[in-house]
Each structure stands twice: as C-alpha cells, then as structure tokens.
N, C-alpha and C positions, 0 to 999 in steps of 0.2 A: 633500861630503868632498873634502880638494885632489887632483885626481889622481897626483900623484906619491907621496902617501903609500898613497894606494888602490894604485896598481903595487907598493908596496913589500910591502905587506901579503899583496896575492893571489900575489906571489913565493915570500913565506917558506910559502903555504898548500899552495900546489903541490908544495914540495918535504919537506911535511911537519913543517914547522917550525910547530907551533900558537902551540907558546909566544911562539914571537918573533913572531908576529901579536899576537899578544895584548898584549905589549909596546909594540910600535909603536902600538896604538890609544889604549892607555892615555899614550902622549907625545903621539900627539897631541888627546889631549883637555885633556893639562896646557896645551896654548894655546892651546887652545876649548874650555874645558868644557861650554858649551851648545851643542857640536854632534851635534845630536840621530841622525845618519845617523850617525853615528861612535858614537853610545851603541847605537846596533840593532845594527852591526855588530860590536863588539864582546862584546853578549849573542849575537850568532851563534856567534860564537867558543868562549865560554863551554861555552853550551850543547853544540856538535860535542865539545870538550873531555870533557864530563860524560857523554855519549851514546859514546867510545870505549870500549868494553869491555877494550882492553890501559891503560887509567889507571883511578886510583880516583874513584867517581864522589863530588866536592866543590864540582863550580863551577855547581851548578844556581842557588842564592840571589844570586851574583854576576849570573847569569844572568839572571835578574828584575829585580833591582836596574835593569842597564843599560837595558832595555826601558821598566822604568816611568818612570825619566830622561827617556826621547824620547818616553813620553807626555803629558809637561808640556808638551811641544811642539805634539807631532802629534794633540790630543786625541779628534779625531777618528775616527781611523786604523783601520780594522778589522782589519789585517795585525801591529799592534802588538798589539790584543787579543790577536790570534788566539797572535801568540809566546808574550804573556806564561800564556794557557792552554794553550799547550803544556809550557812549560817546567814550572807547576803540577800537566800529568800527569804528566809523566818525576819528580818531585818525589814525589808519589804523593798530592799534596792532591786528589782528586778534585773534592769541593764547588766547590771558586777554581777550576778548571779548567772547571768548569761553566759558572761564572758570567760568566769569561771569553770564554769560546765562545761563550757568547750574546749577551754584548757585541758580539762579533765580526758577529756574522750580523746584530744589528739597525740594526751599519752599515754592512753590508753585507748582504742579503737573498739573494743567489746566492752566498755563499765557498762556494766546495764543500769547500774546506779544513777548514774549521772545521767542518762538519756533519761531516764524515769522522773528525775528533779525535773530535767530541762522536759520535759513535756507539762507537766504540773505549771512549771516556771508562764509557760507562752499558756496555759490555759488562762491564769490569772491577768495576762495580756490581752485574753480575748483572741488571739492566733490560733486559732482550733486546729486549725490545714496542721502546723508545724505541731502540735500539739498530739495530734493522733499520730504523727509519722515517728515522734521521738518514744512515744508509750509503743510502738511495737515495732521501734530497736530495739527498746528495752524488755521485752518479750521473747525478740530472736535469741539474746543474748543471754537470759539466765530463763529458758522456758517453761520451767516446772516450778520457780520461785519467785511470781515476779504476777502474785494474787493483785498487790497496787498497781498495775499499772492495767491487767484485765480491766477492776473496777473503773479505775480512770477511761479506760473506753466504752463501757458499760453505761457511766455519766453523762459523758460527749456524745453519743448514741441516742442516748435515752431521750435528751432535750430535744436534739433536731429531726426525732424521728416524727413529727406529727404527718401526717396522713400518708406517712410513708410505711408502708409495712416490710418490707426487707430490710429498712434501718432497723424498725424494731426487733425484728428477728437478731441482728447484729446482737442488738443492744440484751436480747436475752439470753446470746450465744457467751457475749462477755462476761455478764452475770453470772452465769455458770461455771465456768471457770474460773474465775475468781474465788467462788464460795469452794471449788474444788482443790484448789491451789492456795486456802489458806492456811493449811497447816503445816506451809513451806516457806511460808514468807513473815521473816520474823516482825520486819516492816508494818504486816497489815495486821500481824494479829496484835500487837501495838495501837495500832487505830481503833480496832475489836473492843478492847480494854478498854482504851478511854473513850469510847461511844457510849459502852455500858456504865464505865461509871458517871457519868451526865445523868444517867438516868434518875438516880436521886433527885436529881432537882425538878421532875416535872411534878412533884407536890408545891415546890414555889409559883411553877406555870398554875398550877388550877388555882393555888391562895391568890395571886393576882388576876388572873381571871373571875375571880369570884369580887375580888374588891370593885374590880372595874363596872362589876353590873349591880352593885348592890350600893359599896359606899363612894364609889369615885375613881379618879384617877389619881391622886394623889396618894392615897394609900396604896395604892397598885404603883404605881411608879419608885415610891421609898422600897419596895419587896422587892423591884425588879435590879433597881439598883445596885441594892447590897449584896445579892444573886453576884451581879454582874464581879461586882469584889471577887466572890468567893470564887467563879468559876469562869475566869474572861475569856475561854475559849470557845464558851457554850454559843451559839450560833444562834438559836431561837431567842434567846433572852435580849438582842441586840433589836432584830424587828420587831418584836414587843415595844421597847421602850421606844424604840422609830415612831412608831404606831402612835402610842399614849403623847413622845414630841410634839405630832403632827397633829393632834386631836387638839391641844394645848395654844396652838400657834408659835411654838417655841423650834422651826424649821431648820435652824444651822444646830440644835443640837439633832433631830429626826435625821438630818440630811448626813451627822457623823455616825451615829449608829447603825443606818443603812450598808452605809459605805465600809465601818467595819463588817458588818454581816458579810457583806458580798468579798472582802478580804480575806476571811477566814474559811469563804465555801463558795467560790467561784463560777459558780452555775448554779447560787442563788434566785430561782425565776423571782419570788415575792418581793425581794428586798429590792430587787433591780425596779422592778415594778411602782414600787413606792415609791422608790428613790424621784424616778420620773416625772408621778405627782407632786414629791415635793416641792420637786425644780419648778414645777405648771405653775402650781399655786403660788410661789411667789414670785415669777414671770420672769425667771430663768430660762430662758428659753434653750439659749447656746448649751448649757449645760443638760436641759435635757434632749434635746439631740442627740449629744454624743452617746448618752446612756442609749437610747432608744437605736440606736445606730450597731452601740454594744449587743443588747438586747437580738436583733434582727444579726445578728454574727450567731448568737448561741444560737437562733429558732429562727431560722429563715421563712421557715413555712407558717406562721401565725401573721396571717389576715389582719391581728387587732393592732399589731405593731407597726403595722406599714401605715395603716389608718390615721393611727393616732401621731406618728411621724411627719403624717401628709397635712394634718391638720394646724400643726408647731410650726409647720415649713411653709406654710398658706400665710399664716399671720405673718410671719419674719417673711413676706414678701417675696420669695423663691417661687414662684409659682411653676415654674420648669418642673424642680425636685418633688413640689407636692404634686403634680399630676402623675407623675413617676410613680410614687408610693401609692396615690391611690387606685392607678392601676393595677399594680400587682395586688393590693388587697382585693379588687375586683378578679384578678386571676385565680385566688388561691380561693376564693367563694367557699366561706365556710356555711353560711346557710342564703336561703333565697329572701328571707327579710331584710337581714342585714345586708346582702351585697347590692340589694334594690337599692336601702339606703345609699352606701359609697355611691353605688351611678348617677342616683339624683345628686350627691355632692359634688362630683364629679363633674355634671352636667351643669350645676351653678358655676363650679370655676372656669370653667370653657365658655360660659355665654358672659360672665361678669368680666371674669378677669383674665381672658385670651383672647375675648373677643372672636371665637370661633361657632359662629352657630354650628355650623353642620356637626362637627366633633358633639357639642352639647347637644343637640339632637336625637343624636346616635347613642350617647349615654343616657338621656333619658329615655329612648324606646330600649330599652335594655331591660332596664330598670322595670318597664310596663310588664316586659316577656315574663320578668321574675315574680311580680306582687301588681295584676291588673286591678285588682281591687283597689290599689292607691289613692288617692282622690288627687294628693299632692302631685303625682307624677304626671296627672291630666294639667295642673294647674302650670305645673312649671315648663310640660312640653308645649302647650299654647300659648305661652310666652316666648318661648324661644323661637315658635314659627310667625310672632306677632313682629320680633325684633328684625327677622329676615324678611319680613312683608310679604311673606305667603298669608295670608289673609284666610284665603280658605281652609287653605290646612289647620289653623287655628280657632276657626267658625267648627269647623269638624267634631277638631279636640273636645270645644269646653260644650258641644250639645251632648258629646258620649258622656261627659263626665256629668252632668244634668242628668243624663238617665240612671245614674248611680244615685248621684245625690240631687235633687232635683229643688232642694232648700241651701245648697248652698250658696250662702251670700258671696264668699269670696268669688265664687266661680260666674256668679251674675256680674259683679263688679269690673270681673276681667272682661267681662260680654260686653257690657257697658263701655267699656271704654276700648275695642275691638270696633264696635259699629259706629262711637264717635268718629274713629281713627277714617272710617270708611265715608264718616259724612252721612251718617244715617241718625239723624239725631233725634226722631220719635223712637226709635229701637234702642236707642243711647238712653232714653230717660226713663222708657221703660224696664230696662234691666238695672241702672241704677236703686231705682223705688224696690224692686223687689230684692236688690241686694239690703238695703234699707230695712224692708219689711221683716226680713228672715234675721237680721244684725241690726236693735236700732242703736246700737253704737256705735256703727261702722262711719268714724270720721274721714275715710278715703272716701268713701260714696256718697257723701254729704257733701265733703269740697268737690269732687268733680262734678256732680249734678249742677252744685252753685256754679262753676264756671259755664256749663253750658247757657245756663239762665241768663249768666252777664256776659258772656261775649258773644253768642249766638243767638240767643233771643232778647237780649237788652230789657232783661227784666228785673230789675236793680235790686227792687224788695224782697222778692221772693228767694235770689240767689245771696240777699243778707239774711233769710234766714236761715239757710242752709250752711251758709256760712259761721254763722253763731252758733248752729247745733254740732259741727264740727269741731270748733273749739269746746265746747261743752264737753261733748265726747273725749279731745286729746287736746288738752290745754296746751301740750307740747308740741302743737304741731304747727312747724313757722308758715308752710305756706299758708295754712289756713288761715292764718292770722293776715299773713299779705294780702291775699284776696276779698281780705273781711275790708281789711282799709283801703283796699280800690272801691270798694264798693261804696263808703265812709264816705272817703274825697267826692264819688260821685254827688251825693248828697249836699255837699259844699262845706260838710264839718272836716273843716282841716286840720285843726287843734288835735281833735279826735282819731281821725287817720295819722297822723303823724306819730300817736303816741301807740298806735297799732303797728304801724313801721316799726317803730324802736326794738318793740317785741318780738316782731318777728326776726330782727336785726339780732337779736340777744342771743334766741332761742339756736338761730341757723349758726352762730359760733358753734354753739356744739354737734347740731342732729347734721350742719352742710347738706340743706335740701333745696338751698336756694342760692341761686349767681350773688355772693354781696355787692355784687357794682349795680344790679338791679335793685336793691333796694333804694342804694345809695342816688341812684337816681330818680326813683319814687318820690324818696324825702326832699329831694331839691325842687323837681316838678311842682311841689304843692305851695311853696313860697319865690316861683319866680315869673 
C-alpha cells in the first residue's frame, strides 16, 4: 500500500472519520484495483464500521466482498481466512464461519486467533464439548495473551457448574486469569471498553423501569426502544423489551428480541428462559423443546429444566422422553418438596399413561420418603394399589392418611368407593355421607352415592336427589347428568330423560367421561 495514502487513511481513523477512510481506500483501489493490502484494509474498515453499535449494522457483505478480493491474491493466507470467518460470525452465518476457521488453522496449525473465533463460533451452536477444546487451543497457543478465551471458559464453566464444586473451582481458576492476562490481550481489553461504555445507558434501564411500575408499559417500551437505536449491541435492553412483548401479548415480537439477546451473549440463562415461555404460552411446543433441550446442553445439572422438558414432552405425547426427563430431574433433587412433587408426577404418568403400577407405586412411595406429610401422596398411592386390586394395601393407605387429615373429603370419597369396589356397601355409604358432610359440594360423592341408591338398592327418589345435587354442584358434569336421566326414564318421563341425554351427549364432547355409544343407546332405549 503507498505510504502516503496509508498516513492518510490512519489520520482520518484516529480522528474518527471511518467514512473517509473508507473513502480513501476505495480511491485508491480505483488506481490499483488488484491491490490486495488495500482490499484487507479496507474490509477492515468495513467490518469496525458494521461492529460499531452507534451505526446500523450494513457493511458486513462489503466486508467479505473486500477480503475475498485479496484472497485471489494471497491464496494462501490464513489471516485472510481467518477475517473472512470472522466477518461470517458477526454476519451470523455460523456453518461459513466454520468452514473458514478451519481453513484458517490448516494454514496455519498455531492461529490461536482463529481456534478462539472457532470456539465462540460452536458456543453460539450450543457444542460446548467443541467449544471448550477450540478456547484452550487457543490458549496453548498464544498463553499469556489470550485473556478471551480464559473468560470464555470462565463462562462455559460457570453455567454448568451447578452442584458441582470442582467445576466451579474451574470456573474461578479461569476468571483469574483472564482478569490477569488482560492487559495482554488487545482483544479483551476491547470488550473492557465497550462493556464500560453500555454503562451509560443503565440510567434508561432505571427510567424504564420506573415507567413500567408507575405509568405503563408503553412509555417504558418507546424508552427501551430508542435505547435499542442508539446502542444495538446492549444485551439487557433486548430482554427488557422481550419482557414488556410478552406482557403485551405481542409474542413474535418477545420471541425476536429474546432470540437477539441470546445472539449477542450465548449463555444468556434469562433470555433462553423466556424464550421458552414464550414458545408455552403460545403452544409452540416443537420450538420450545429445542430451546429447552439448548437450555439442558448449557446446564445439565438444573432439575427445573428436565422438569419443565418432561412436562412439553408429556402433552406432545412422548411419554418415553418425558419419563426420561422426569427422572433425571428426580436424580438431580434439588430440594425434598419439589422432588416429592416430580415423583408424584412421575407416578401419575406411569399409572395413567404406562399403565405401570408397580413403577407408579414406587414413585409414589418415594415421594412419601421425601414429604410424609403429603396428603396428596396418600391419595394417589391408594389409587394406584386400588387400580392393581390390592385392596388392602389401599384400605391401609387412606386409614394412615385419615390419621393425618381425618376431615378429608376426598380421602373418604376414595374409601367410599374402595369398599363399594369390595361390595361392602353400608361402609360405601357411609364414607360417601362423610365425604358429603366435610365437602357439601363434592359432585363425585353425590353421583356415586346416587348410583349405589339406583342400582344397588333400587331406590329411585332418593338417588335423584343426589343426583340433582350433583349437577347443582358441577353443572358440567355429564355422567351426572346420565344418571340423573336413568333415574328420569325410570319415572316414565321420557321427554325429560331424553332432553337430559342430550346434555350429557353435549357436555361428554368436550370433558369424554362417557362411552358416546352408551348414551346413544340410552336415547334409542327410551322411544323403542
């Protein structure tokens, strides 16, 4: 390059003048277009250009353009790879950024440059494994200068060390060295700088914050916005307005600004987070998976992710994978409440939807070991030895659980229909009445009491009004409505039972508590 235009250039750069750098390069390439040092420096340009946070970022392809120029030249070059997979990452092409970098490194086997990108690169990939191996190549290779890529395992460290204390130890060891080794790395004290200068803006953080609790969100959202203008690189500013999105209902804008957060700071835990909810709440399921799946790559060891994985994975019908997940969150047991909780879930999908008692069994006596004070864990293990026809073992369960709570209705209900089950139907009606007495809106103890009145003791009146005060209690509830019009037809009001069929016809479209071909042959029964 002729030196008098290179003075010219590093003039205009010192005093802030990019554009007229930029300008100058591009004149003097109009009189040497194949001067390849003048096409780098000008994608140098470019790129500082694209990478200031106060411009809009536009000149990244400019950027490549110029590098790939002076690789017709310099074909060799592992500095020019190395640019043009840089500018590929800031671009957000990840895959070319790859491909680059390792161009880079097989023409050159020590850049420590380029192993430092390409580990950044696969963080943003979520590849941690490749991620931590390429941050300390880049280590071996320039070891006293190379503050970035310490912090980058400092990062990586720091997330997945939860109840690991030798990770954390790691993760302190890196931090140290990094903060030691940064006034060798021109790199990181670059980052230093524009950390510090963000700081300015957390006076906009508090004015929005303050509008959001006093005048709204809308004035808090216009603040965060034009923020956003001034400073697009700023990281908080993006789950902010995610947040204020999500508050809004406004979820595909929540869902971009997450998504930039987590682009700009790759082990974002909050943003990933949210992200997640956003997906729930508008019943994306597929897509929060993947996050969640993300998520459990950065933090293997957090219990709430496997949970909340197992939970996404349950409704989408996977019942394999969510037993899976919610095992491991019963492994990782971050407290005895909450993993009592997982067991009892746990123990409902195995008895509902594996159809395994014994496994449900075993998750709920788990569960007891962790939180005996349960009530619910008595409730759902005497169901689950009700469904295996251990009888006694169930008779057991719900007297212990009476000595706890000795007024619970539900827990009579379940008696109640434990001792029907057995054909003991004075003990049957008496634990109904007292489920009754302790709940008098318990519409399950009202319909099943009525049935025993009509099909066991043929007592027509008595089990319609039970049957009446059932519906009373859950006007949604279709068998009761069924049973109210068997009882009806019995009477010989057919009109009347028929128009109680319909209802309960209407309602079992949605709740499905009853065979529809039974009804449908109720309704015919009564006019043939």
């Amino acid at each position: 390059m002729d030196r008098l235009l290179e003075k010219k250039i590093n003039k205009q750069i010192k005093t802030g003048n990019v554009k007229s750098a930029i300008e100058l390069c591009q004149l003097g390439l109009q009189n040497d277009p194949t001067n390849a040092d003048l096409h780098i420096r000008l994608g140098d340009l470019f790129l500082a250009w694209h990478l200031d946070i106060y411009n809009s970022s536009r000149y990244i392809d400019e950027a490549i353009t110029e590098y790939q120029r002076a690789l017709e030249t310099y074909i060799d070059s592992a500095e020019i790879y190395f640019k043009i997979g840089q500018a590929q990452y800031y671009k957000g092409d990840l895959d070319k950024a790859i491909n680059y970098f390792d161009m880079a490194i097989s023409k050159d086997p020590k850049f420590a440059k380029a192993y430092y990108f390409l580990a950044e690169t696969y963080t943003k990939k979520a590849r941690f494994h490749e991620a931590i191996l390429n941050a300390k190549m880049a280590i071996k290779y320039k070891p006293f200068g190379n503050s970035c890529a310490h912090f980058l395992l400092y990062e990586l460290y720091r997330v997945s060390s939860f109840k690991c204390f030798k990770t954390s130890l790691k993760a302190a060891f890196e931090l140290f060295l990094s903060l030691l080794l940064l006034p060798f790395d021109g790199l990181a004290l670059k980052n230093v700088a524009k950390n510090l200068s963000n700081l300015k803006f957390f006076p906009t953080l508090l004015k929005g914050f303050y509008m959001v609790q006093t005048k709204g969100l809308a004035q808090a959202l216009e603040i965060y916005e034009n923020a956003v203008e001034k400073a697009p690189g700023f990281v908080p500013l993006y789950c902010l307005l995610g947040d204020i999105y999500r508050t809004i209902g406004q979820f595909d804008s929540a869902i971009t600004e997450y998504k930039m957060a987590i682009w700009l700071d790759s082990l974002n835990i909050p943003a990933y987070r949210h992200l997640c909810q956003a997906y729930e709440e508008i019943g994306d399921f597929d897509s929060a998976i993947e996050i969640y799946e993300k998520l459990i790559q950065i933090m293997p060891n957090i219990a709430e992710f496997h949970s909340n994985l197992a939970n996404i994975l349950y409704v989408k019908g996977d019942i394999d994978a969510a037993v899976s997940h919610f095992q491991a969150a019963v492994t990782l047991n971050p407290n005895k409440q909450w993993t009592s909780v997982i067991n009892q879930t746990l123990g409902f999908v195995f008895q509902e939807s594996k159809s395994d008692l014994n496994a449900a069994i075993s998750s709920y006596q788990s569960a007891y070991l962790l939180t005996p004070e349960d009530i619910d864990i008595y409730i759902n293990l005497g169901s689950a030895f009700y469904d295996k026809e251990d009888y006694n073992n169930a008779l057991a369960i719900y007297c212990n659980a009476l000595d706890l709570d000795p007024e619970n209705a539900k827990i009579h209900c379940n008696l109640g229909f434990l001792y029907w089950g057995k054909g003991d139907i004075d003990e049957a009606i008496k634990e109904y009445e007292l489920a009754i007495k302790y709940d008098e809106t318990y519409d399950i103890a009202y319909n099943n009491l009525g049935v025993i009145y009509l099909d066991d003791l043929g007592r027509v009146q008595k089990a319609m009004e039970l049957f009446k005060k059932s519906v009373e209690c859950n006007p949604n509830y279709a068998l009761a409505h069924f049973n109210l019009a068997r009882c009806i037809s019995l009477t010989g009001d057919k009109i009347e039972a028929a128009k109680l069929y319909q209802i309960a016809q209407d309602i079992n479209k949605v709740t499905g508590e009853i065979d529809p071909q039974d009804i449908v042959e109720k309704i015919n029964d009564l006019f043939s």
